[in-house]
DOROKOL-963080 format. One record per residue (C-alpha): x negated, y negated, z negated. Coordinates in steps of 0.05 Angstrom, whole numbers, padded with zeros to 5 digits. Each point is the difference from the previous one (the first is absolute). Layout:
<pts>
PT       px       py       pz
PT        X        Y        Z
...
</pts>
This chain:
<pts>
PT       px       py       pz
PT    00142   -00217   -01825
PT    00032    00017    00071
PT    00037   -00059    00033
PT    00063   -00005    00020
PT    00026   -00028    00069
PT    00057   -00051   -00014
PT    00065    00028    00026
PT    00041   -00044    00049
PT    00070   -00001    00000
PT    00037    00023    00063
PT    00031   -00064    00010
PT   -00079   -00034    00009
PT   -00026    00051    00055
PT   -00001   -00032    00065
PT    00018    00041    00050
PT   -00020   -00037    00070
PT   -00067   -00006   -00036
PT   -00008    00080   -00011
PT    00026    00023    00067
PT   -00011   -00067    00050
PT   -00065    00037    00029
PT    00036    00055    00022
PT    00020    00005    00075
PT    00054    00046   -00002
PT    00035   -00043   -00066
PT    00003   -00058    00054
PT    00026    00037    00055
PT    00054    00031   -00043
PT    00014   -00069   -00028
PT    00006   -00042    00066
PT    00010    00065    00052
PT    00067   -00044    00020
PT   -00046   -00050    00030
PT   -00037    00043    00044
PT    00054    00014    00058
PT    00018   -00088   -00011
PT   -00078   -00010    00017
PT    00000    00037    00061
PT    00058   -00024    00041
PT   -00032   -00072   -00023
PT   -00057    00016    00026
PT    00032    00032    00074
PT    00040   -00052    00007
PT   -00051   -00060   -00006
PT   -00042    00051    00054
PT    00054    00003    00041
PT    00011   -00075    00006
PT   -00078   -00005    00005
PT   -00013    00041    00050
PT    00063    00012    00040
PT   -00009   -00021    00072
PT    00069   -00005    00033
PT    00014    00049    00072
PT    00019   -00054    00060
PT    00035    00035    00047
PT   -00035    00014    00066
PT    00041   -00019    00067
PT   -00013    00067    00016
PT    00042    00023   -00062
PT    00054   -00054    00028
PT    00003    00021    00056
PT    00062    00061    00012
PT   -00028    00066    00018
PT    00024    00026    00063
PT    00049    00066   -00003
PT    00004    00060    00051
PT    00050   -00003    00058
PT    00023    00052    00039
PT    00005    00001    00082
PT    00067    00007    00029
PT    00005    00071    00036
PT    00005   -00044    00065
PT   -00069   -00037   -00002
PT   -00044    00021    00053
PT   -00060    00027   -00029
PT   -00069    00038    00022
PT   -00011    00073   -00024
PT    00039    00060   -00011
PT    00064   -00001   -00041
PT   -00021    00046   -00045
PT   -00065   -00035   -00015
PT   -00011    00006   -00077
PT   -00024   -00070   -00017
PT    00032   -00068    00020
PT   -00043   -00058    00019
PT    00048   -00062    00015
PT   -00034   -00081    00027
PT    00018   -00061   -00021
PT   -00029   -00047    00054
PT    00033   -00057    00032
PT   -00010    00006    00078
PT   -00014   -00073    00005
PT   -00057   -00005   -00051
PT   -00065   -00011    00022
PT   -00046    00048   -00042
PT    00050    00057    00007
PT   -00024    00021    00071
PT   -00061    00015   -00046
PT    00047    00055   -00033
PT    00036    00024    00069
PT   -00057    00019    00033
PT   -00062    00030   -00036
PT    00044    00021   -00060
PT    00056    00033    00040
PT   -00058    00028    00056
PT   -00027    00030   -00064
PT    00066    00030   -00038
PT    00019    00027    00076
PT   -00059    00037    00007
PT   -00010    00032   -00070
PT    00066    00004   -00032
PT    00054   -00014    00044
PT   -00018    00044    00057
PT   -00013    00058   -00045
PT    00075   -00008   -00031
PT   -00026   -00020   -00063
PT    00037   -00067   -00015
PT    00063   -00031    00031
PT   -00006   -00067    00023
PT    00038   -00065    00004
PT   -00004   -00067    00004
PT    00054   -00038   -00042
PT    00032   -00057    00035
PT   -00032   -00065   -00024
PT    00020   -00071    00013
PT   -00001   -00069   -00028
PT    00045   -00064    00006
PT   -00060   -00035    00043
PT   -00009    00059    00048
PT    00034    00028    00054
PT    00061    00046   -00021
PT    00013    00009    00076
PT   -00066    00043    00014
PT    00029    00049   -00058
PT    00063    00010    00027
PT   -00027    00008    00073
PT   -00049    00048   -00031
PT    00057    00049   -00020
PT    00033   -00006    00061
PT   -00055    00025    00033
PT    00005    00058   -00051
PT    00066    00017    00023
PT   -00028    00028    00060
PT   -00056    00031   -00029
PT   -00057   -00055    00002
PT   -00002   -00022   -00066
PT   -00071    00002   -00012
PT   -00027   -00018    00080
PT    00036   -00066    00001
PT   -00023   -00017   -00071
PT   -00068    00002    00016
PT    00018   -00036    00061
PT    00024   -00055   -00045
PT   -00065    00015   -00042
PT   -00039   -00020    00058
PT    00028   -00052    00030
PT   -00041   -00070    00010
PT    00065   -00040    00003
PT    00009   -00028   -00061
PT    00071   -00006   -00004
PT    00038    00050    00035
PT    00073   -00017    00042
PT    00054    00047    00013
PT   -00027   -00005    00079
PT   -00064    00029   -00033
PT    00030    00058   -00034
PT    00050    00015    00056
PT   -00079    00000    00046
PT   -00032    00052   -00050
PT    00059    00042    00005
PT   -00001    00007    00075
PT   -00083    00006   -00004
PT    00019    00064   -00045
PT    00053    00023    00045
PT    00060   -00007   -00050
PT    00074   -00013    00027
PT   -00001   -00078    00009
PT    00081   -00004   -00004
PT   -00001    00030   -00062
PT   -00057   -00016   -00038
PT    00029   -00073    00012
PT    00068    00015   -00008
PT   -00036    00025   -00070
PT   -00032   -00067   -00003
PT    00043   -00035    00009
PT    00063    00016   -00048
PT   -00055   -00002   -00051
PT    00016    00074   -00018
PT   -00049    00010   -00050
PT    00005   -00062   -00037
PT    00045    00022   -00060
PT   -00046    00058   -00007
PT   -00059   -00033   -00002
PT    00026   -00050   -00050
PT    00016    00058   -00044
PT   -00066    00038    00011
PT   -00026   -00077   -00019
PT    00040   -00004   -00067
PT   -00030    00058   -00024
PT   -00071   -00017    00016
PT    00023   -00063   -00039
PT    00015    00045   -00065
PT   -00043    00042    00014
PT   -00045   -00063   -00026
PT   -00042    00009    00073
PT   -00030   -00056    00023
PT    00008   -00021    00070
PT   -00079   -00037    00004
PT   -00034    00057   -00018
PT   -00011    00076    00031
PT    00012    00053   -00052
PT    00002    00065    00015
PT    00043    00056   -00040
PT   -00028    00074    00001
PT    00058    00031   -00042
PT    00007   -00040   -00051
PT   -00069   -00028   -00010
PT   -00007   -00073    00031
PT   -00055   -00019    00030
PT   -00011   -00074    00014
PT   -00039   -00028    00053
PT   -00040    00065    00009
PT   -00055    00037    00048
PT    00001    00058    00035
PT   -00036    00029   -00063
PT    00043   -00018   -00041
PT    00053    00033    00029
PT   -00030    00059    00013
PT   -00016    00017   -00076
PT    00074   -00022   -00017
PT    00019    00051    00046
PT   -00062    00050   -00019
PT    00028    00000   -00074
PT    00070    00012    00021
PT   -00020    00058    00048
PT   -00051    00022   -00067
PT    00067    00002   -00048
PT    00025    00042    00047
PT   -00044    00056   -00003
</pts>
C-alpha cells in the first residue's frame, strides 16, 4: 500500500525557514539597510583616521601682487623691450649689494644689453632707514644720473649718509650742485615716494627681503639663475 505524505496547512509552513538560506531573499528583505551601513561605516573612518590640515605660515602669509612702473622711472634697456624685470631691494640692506652687483652685471650683459627686458628698480624704504638717500637718489635722476649716483650710494663705506654727503657725490658725478640741493632740499620727491611706498605696502611687498618681479612672476630672494630661466620661459612663450 503506497504512503501518503501528510498535508500541511498553509497557515503551518514557515516561510523564513524555507527561504532564510537564500542570499538574494535577505538582500531583498533588508536592501534598506545597506546604504544606513555604509555611511556608518565612513563616518566612524572619517573620525578614525581624519588628520586635521594646520595651516602653514607660508599659507598665512599674503601673496604679493604685480605693480606697474610709472612711465617716469628711470630704467635700463630699450623701451620697447618685451619683458619687464622690476627689484625690490632696499639700498641700505646689507645682503642686497649681493643682488646689485653680480645679478645686475649678469642681467646687463645677457638680457638687458640685447633689449630683451626693461629694467627698474622700485623705490624701497623702511621706517628705520634713511628716506633721505631715496629722495636724493631721484634728484640725481632729474639730471640724468639716476643709476651712477645709486651705485654710488651702493658703495659707499659710510654707514649713514648726510645731506653734505649726497650734495659730495653729486659734484664727484658732475651734476648741478644748486639744483640737485635745491631738489634736496624742498624734499621734492617725498610725496612721491610715499605713494610709490603705499603701493609696495598693498602690493603685500616686503621691505626685509629682495624679490624680484619678471612680469608677473615673483621671484624672492633669487640668483642670477634664477632669473635667467624666469626670463628664458617668458622669452620661450613668446616664440
Amino acid at each position: 500500500m503506497p504512503s501518503v505524505k501528510p498535508v500541511i496547512p498553509p497557515e503551518e509552513i514557515d516561510i523564513l525557514s524555507v527561504n532564510a538560506k537564500s542570499p538574494v531573499n535577505i538582500i531583498k528583505t533588508y536592501w534598506f539597510f545597506i546604504p544606513v551601513f555604509f555611511f556608518v561605516f565612513f563616518a566612524f573612518a572619517t573620525v578614525i583616521f581624519y588628520k586635521p590640515r594646520i595651516a602653514s605660515q607660508e599659507d598665512m602669509t599674503p601673496k604679493p601682487r604685480a605693480v606697474i612702473p610709472d612711465s617716469g622711472m628711470p630704467y635700463l634697456g630699450r623701451v620697447d623691450a618685451p619683458i619687464t624685470v622690476i627689484e625690490f631691494a632696499n639700498l641700505g640692506c646689507s645682503n642686497c649689494k649681493l643682488l646689485f652687483d653680480p645679478i645686475e652685471s649678469g642681467l646687463r650683459k645677457n638680457y638687458i644689453d640685447k633689449g630683451t627686458i626693461k629694467f627698474y628698480q622700485w623705490p624701497m624704504f623702511s621706517a628705520d632707514s634713511n628716506v633721505s638717500q631715496v629722495e636724493a637718489l631721484y634728484c640725481a635722476s632729474d639730471q640724468s644720473k639716476y643709476w651712477q649716483y645709486r651705485d654710488a650710494l651702493i658703495n659707499s663705506t659710510i654707514v649713514v649718509l648726510s645731506v653734505a654727503d649726497y650734495s659730495k657725490i653729486a659734484q664727484q658725478l658732475k651734476l648741478n650742485s644748486t639744483d640737485f640741493m635745491a631738489c634736496v632740499n624742498s624734499r621734492k620727491y617725498a610725496p612721491w615716494l610715499e605713494q610709490k611706498n603705499q603701493e609696495r605696502l598693498e602690493a603685500n611687498l616686503n621691505e626685509s627681503n629682495i624679490m624680484v618681479l619678471v612680469n608677473d612672476m615673483f621671484l624672492s630672494s633669487p640668483q642670477l639663475e634664477d632669473i635667467s630661466a624666469a626670463i628664458d620661459r617668458e622669452v620661450g612663450g613668446m616664440k
